[in-house]
MIKE-196880 format. One line per 8 residues: for each residue z, x, y of C-alpha. Coordinates in nm, 3 decimals, padded with zeros to 5 digits. Each point is the difference from the previous one (the first is absolute). Layout:
<pts>
Z/X/Y | ...
</pts>
This chain:
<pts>
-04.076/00.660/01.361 | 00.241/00.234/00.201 | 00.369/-00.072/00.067 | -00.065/-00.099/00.367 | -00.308/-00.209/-00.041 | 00.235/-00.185/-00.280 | 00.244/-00.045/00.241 | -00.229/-00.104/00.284
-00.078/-00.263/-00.231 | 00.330/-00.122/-00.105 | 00.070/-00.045/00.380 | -00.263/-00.253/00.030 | -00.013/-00.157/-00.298 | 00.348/-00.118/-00.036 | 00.063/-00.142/00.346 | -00.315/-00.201/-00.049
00.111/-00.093/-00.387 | 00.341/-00.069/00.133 | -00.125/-00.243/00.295 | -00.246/-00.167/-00.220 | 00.248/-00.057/-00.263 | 00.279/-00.122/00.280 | -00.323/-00.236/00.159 | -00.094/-00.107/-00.355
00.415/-00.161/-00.084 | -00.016/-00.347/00.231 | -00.350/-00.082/-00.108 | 00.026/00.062/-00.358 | 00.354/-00.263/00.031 | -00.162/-00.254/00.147 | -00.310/00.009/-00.254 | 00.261/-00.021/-00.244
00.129/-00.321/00.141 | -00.337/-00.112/00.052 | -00.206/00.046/-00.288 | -00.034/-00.365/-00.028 | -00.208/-00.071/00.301 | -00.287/00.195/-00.166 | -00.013/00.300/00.244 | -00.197/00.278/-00.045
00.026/00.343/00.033 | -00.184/00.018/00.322 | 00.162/-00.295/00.129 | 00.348/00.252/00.030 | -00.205/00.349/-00.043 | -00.123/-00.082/00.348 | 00.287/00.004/00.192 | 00.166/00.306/-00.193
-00.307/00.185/00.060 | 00.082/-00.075/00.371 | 00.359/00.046/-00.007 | -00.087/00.349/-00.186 | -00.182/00.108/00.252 | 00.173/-00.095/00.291 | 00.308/00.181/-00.126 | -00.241/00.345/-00.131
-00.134/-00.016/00.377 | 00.348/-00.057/00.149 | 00.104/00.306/-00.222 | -00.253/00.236/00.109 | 00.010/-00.050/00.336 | 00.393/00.038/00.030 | -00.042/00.343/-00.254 | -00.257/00.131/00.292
00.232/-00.088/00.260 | 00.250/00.162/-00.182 | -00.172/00.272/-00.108 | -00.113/00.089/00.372 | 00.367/-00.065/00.129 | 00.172/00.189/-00.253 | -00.023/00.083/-00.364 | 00.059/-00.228/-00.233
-00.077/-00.052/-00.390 | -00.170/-00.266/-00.114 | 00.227/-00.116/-00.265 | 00.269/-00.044/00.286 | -00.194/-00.217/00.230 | -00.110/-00.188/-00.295 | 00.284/-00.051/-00.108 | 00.114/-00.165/00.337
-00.318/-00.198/00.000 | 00.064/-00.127/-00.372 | 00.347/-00.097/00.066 | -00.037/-00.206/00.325 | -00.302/-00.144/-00.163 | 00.206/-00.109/-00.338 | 00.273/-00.124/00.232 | -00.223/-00.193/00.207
-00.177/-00.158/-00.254 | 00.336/-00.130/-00.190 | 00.134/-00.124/00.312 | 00.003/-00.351/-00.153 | 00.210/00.086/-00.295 | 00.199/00.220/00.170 | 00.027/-00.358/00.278 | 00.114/-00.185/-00.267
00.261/00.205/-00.163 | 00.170/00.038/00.343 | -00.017/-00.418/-00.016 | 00.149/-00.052/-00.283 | 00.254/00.190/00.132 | 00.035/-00.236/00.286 | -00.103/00.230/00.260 | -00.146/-00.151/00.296
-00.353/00.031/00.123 | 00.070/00.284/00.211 | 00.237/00.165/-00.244 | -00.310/-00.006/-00.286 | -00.184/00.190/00.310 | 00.261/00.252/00.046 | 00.046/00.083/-00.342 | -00.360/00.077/-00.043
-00.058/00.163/00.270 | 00.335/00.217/-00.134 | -00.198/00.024/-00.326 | -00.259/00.125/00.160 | 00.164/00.248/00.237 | 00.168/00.094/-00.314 | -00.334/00.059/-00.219 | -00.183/00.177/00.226
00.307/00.208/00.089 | 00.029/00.118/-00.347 | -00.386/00.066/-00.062 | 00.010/00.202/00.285 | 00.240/00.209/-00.124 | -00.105/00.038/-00.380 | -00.365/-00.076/00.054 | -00.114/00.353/00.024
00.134/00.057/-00.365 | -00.271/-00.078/-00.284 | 00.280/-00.119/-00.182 | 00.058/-00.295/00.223 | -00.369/-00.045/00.041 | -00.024/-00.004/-00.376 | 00.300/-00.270/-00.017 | -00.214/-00.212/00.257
-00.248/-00.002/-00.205 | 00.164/-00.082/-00.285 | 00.210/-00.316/00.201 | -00.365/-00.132/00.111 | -00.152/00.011/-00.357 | 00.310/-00.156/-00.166 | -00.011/-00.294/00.264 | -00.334/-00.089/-00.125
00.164/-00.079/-00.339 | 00.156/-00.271/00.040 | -00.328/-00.209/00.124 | -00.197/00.161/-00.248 | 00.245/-00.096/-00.290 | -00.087/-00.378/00.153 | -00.328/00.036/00.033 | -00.015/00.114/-00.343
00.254/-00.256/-00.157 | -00.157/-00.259/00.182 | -00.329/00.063/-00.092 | 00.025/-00.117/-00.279 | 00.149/-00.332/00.025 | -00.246/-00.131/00.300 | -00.246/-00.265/-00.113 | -00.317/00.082/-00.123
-00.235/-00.165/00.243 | -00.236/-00.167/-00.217 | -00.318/00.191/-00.186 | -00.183/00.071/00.322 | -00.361/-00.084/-00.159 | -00.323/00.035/00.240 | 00.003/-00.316/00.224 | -00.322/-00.130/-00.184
00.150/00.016/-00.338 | 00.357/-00.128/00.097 | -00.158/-00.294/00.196 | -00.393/-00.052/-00.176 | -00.202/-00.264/00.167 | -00.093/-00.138/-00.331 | 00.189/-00.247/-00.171 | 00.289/-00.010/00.261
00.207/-00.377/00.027 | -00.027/00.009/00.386 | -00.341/-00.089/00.092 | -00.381/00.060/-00.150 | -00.068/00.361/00.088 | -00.284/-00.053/00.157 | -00.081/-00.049/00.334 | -00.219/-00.218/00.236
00.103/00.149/00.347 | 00.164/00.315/00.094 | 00.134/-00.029/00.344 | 00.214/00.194/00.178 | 00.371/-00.046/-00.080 | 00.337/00.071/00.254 | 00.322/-00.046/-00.137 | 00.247/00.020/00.256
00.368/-00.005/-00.080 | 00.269/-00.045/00.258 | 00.313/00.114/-00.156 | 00.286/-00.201/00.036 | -00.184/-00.321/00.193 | 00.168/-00.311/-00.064 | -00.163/-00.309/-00.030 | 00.004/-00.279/00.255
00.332/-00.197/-00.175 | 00.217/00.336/00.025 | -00.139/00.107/00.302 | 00.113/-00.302/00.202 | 00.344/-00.052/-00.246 | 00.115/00.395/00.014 | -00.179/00.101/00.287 | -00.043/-00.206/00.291
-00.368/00.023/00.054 | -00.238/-00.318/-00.063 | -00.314/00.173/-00.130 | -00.212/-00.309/-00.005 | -00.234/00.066/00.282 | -00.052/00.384/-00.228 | -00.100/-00.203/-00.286 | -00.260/-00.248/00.121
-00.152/00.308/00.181 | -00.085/00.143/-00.279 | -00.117/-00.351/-00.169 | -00.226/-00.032/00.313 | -00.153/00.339/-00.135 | -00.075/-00.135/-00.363 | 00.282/00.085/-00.147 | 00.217/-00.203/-00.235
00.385/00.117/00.066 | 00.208/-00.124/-00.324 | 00.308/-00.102/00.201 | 00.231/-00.034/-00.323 | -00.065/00.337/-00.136 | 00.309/00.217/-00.138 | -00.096/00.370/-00.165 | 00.049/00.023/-00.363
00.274/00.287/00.035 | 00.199/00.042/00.289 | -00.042/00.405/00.062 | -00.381/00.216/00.032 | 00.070/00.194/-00.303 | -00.020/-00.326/-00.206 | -00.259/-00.240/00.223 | -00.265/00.219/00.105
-00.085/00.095/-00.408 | 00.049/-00.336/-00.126 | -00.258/-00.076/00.308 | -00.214/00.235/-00.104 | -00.041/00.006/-00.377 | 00.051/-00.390/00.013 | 00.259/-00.037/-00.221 | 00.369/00.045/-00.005
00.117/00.335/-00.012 | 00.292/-00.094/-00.171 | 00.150/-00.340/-00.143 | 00.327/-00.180/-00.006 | 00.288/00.188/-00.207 | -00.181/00.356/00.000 | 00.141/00.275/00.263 | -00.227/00.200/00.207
00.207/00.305/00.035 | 00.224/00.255/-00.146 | 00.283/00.199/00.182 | -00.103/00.347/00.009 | 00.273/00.216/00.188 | 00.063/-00.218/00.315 | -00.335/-00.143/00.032 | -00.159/-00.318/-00.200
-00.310/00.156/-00.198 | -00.254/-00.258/-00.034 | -00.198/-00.117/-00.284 | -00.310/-00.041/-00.040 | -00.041/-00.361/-00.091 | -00.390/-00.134/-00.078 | -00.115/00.297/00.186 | -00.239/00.216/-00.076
00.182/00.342/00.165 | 00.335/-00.167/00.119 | 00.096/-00.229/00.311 | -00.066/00.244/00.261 | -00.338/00.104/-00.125 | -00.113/-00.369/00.027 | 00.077/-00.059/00.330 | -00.193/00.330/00.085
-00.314/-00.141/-00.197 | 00.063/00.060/-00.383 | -00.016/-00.366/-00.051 | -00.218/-00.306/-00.121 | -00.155/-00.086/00.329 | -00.149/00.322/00.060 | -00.095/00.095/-00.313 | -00.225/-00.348/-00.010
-00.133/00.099/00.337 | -00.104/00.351/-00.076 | -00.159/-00.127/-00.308 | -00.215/-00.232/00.278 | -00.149/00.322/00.207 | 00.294/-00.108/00.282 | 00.138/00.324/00.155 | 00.414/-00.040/00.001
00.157/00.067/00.370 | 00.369/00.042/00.003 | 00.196/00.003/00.328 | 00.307/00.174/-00.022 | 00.293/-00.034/00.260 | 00.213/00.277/00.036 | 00.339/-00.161/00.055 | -00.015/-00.080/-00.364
-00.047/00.278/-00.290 | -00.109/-00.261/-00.262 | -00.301/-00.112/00.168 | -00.111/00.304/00.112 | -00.364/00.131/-00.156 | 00.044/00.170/-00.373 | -00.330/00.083/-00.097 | -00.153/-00.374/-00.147
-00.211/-00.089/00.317 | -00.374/00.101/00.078 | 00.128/00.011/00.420 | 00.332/00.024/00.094 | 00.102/-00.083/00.363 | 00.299/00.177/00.105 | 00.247/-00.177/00.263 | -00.135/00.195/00.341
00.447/-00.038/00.084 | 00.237/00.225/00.205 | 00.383/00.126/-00.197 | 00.128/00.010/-00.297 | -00.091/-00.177/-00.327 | 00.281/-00.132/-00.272 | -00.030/00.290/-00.178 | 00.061/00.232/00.303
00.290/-00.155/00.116 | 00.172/-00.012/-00.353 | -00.073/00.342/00.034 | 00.138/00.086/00.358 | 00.308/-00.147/-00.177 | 00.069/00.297/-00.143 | 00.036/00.207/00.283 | 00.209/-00.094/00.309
-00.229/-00.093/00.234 | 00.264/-00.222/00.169 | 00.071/00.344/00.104 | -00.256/00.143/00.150 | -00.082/-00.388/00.171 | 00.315/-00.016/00.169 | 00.118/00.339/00.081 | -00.343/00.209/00.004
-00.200/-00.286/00.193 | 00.302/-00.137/00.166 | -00.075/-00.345/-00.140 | 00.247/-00.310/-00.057 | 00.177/00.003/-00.270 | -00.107/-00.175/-00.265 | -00.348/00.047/00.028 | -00.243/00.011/-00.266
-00.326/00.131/-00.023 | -00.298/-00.200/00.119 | -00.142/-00.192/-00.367 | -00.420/00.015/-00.015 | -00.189/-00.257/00.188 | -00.308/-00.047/00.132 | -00.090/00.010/00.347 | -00.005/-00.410/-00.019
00.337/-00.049/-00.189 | -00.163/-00.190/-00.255 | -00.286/00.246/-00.166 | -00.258/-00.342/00.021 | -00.227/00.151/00.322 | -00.014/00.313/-00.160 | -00.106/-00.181/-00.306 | -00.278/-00.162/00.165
-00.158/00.257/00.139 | 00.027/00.212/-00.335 | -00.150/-00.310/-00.194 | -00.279/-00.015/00.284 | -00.071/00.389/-00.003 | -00.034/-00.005/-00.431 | -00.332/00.164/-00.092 | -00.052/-00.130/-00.340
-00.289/-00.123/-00.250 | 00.023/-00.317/-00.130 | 00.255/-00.223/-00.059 | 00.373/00.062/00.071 | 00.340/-00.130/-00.139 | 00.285/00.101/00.335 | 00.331/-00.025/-00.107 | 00.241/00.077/00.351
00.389/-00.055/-00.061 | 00.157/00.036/00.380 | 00.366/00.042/00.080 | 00.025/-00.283/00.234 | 00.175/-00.205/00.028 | 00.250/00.193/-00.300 | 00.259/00.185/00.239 | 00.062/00.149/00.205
-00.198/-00.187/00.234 | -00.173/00.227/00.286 | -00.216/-00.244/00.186 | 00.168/-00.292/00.194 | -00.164/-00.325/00.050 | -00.243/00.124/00.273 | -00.094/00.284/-00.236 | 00.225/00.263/00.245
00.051/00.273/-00.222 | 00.400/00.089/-00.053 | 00.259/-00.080/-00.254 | 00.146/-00.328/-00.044 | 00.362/-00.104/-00.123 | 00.001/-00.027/-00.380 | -00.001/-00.399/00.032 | -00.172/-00.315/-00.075
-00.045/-00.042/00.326 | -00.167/00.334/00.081 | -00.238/-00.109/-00.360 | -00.090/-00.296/00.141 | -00.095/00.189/00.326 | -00.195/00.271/-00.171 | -00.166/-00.265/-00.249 | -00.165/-00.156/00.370
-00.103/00.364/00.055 | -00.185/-00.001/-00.385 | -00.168/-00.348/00.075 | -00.195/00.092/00.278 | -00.135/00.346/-00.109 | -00.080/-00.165/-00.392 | -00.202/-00.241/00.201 | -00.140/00.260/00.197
-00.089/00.182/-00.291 | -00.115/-00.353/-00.194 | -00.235/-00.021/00.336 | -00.180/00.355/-00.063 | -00.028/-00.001/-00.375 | -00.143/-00.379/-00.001 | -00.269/00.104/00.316 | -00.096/00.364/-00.212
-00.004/-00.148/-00.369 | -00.013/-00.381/00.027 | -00.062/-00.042/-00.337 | 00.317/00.165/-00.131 | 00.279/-00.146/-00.193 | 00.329/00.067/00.241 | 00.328/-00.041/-00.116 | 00.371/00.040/00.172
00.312/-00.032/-00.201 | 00.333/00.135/-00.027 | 00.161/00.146/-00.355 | 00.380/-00.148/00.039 | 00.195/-00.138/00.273 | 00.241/00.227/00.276 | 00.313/-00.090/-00.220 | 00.214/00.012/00.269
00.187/-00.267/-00.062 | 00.144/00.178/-00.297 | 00.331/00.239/00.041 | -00.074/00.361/-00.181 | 00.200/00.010/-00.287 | -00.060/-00.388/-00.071 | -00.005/-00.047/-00.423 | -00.341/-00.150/-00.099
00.175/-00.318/-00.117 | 00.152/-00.081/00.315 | -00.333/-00.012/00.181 | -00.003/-00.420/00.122 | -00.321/-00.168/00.040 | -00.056/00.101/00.359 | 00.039/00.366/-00.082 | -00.216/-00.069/-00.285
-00.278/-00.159/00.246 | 00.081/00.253/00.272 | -00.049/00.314/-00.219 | -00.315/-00.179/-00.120 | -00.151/-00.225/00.250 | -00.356/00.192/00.070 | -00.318/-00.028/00.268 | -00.289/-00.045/-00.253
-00.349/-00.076/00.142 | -00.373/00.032/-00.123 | -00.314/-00.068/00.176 | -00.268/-00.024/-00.298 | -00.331/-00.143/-00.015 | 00.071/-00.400/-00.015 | -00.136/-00.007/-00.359 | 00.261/00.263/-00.078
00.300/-00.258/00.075 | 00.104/-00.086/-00.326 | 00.347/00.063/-00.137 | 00.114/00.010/00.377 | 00.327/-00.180/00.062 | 00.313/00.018/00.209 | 00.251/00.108/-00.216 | -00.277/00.324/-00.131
00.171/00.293/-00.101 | -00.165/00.363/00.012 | -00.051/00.049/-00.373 | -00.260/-00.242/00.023 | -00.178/00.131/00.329 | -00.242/00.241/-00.162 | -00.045/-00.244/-00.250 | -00.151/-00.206/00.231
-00.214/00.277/00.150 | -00.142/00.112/-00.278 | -00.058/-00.372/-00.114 | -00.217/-00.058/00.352 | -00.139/00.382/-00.121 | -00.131/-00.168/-00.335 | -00.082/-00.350/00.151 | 00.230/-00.212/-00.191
00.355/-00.162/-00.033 | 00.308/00.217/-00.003 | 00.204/00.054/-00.296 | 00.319/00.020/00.160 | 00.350/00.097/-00.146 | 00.303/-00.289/00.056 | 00.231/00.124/00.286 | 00.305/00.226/-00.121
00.267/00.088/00.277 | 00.264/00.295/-00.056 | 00.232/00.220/00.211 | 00.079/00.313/-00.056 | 00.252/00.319/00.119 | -00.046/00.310/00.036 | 00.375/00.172/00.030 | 00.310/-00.099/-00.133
00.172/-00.223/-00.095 | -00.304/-00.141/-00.163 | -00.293/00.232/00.027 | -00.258/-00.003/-00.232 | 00.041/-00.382/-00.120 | -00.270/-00.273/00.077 | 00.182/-00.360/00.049 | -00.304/-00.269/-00.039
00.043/-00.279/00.284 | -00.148/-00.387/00.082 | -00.085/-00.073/00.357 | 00.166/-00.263/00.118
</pts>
């Protein structure tokens, strides 16, 4: 290869090395930080990929401006590219250093901006030089150390996650302790959870909303609403796979997570592949189902990452929502978008970008019509875990789209909202599949009554009943009634399903209460509670 097609080369190849590498720093940090929430490399890759390009296209377009202006090297305009980009990116840190100073809002602005100025100043100036495109390099590629050294160190003391066996052989239909294995009637099955719905008690006690007339609605519909139900866990990483396998994920004195960096890892528990597999469809319930000929249908809602489809389900609906998801706003997080809101689009301080919601505010519509439009043959198990009424609330009582105050009040507004589309919903599933067993719960309580921060031990019986009190409610076939009682608790649900499946009585567990924390000062311990 000649000298000049060598150094043709160099010129592209290291800006685009050098952006990539600068692009590649803030995702590879927050991985690090995040290994514990089972993320994959696409889950990141995705948005580095697009961040890549963005800045490769941004590059190239100001080098043939440039170019056709006046001459200009491409390690120089790189250079300037690389540094505003690096600077931009660590405007956080750079945010928070100027804080701890005790600089004021605006004087954290000024100095980056200075930095800034500064930066691009100086690569302007040196950035012709391979030298200082070779100590660019250099600074990018040593940046990535510190996450990798994390990701590395780290690796090795997360949880293993259980031995992730075929569904079939982890959960085999023969000889299993929960009902007969065989089955009499395969009907369809919905399973819809409500996060965060409260039960009657905490909805009038915490609330201010009598949710009586709600209730004997849906008993006028067949349905048998267990008024005293509390979860058995008061967070979704806990309920939904003792729900689901039908058995307690984890028992009094054990913890469920480790601290790994500044993040809880979890543990696997009696899981087959880990907590977060289960509530994705690596669990008992499905595995019983499959084994049936019943095709598994998991609804995923994009406002939470942990219920999102992972590769378990036979048809996965995907939340038809506008904005960003969980993920993407931890993301934006690292950039400052506050930024570009308030000076670029001239909007009030303080605003935040618009959180992913459907079209409704609630997801359940859009649910209906998926569930209605399903092609498939034979029998099917839906699992659909909405976001309402969890905050933040986007659907007043009227169902009027917007954001509500983060308040009881504006829950018990946006829980009005959930009642009539459920019933809506109850309406077209019951007049499409009559025979189908329906059921509508919740897997914990709002816990709003609980301060952040609040020690496990100092939780009182209300909080207790607050961060637990549930909406649990089956319509089954009237021979499939037995076990039913007010005080049921969702480890015991399929049980009961699955015992109207094999036409006889339920062999139910004995109710086992426990709250949990996720963060400090306590995370990672399981308290077991009475309800009282």
């Amino acid at each position: 290869m000649s000298g000049d097609r060598r150094d043709t080369l160099r010129w592209v190849a290291q800006p685009m090395l050098l952006l990539a590498l600068v692009c590649a720093s803030p995702f590879l940090a927050f991985y690090s930080g995040n290994m514990h929430e089972g993320l994959g490399f696409m889950d990141l890759g995705v948005y580095w990929l697009g961040l890549v390009g963005t800045a490769w296209a941004i590059y190239w377009v100001a080098f043939g401006l440039m170019a056709w202006i006046a001459p200009v090297r491409s390690f120089r305009l790189s250079a300037i590219w690389a540094t505003a980009l690096i600077l931009f990116l660590a405007y956080r840190s750079v945010a928070a250093f100027f804080l701890g100073l005790g600089w004021s809002d605006e004087g954290q602005l000024a100095g980056w901006f200075a930095l800034v100025g500064a930066g691009v100043l100086l690569a302007a100036v040196f950035g012709g030089r391979p030298a200082f495109h070779q100590f660019l390099l250099l600074f990018a590629a040593l940046a990535l150390l510190p996450s990798l050294w994390r990701i590395a160190s780290w690796w090795q003391a997360l949880p293993d996650q259980g031995p992730g066996l075929p569904l079939a052989q982890a959960y085999p239909l023969a000889g299993n302790d929960i009902w007969s294995g065989q089955a009499v009637r395969t009907p369809n099955i919905y399973w819809i959870v409500s996060d965060s719905y409260p039960n009657a008690e905490q909805l009038l006690a915490h609330y201010g909303l009598d949710n009586e007339t709600f209730l004997r609605d849906l008993e006028s519909r067949g349905f048998y609403v267990a008024r005293d139900a509390h979860s058995n866990f008061s967070n979704t990483r806990l309920s939904v796979p003792t729900m689901l396998n039908m058995e307690y994920t984890f028992e009094t004195g054990e913890e469920y997570a480790v601290r790994i960096g500044d993040g809880w890892a979890p543990k696997p528990g009696r899981t087959n592949s880990g907590t977060v597999a289960a509530i994705a469809g690596d669990n008992r319930s499905v595995a019983f189902i499959k084994q049936l000929g019943y095709s598994y249908v998991h609804f995923e809602g994009r406002s939470f990452a942990l219920i999102r489809c992972r590769g378990y389900e036979d048809v996965c609906i995907a939340s038809q929502s506008a904005g960003f998801s969980e993920l993407e706003l931890s993301l934006l997080e690292l950039v400052p978008y506050d930024l570009v809101l308030q000076y670029g689009l001239g909007l009030p301080k303080g605003t935040t970008p618009a959180r992913t919601r459907a079209a409704s505010g609630t997801g359940i519509p859009e649910l209906a019509d998926a569930i209605l439009a399903l092609e498939v043959e034979g029998p099917l198990f839906l699992y659909a875990h909405l976001s309402s009424p969890h905050p933040p609330f986007l659907a007043d009582e009227n169902c009027k789209v917007g954001a509500l105050p983060a308040s009881r009040k504006s829950l018990g507004r946006n829980v009005r909202c959930v009642n009539r589309q459920l019933l809506a919903l109850v309406d077209r599933l019951q007049a499409s599949d009559p025979d189908a067993i329906l059921i509508l719960s919740a897997d914990h309580g709002p816990r709003m009554t609980i301060k952040p921060g609040t020690p496990l031990f100092l939780w009182g019986p209300l909080q207790v009943r607050e961060a637990l009190g549930i909406l649990n409610a089956f319509r089954l076939p009237e021979d499939c009634r037995r076990g039913l009682s007010p005080s049921l608790t969702p480890v015991n649900t399929m049980r009961i399903v699955f015992a109207c499946l094999g036409g006889h009585a339920p062999r139910l567990l004995a109710p086992k209460h426990f709250v949990v924390r996720g963060g400090p000062p306590d995370g990672g311990k399981i308290r077991r509670v009475t309800i009282r």
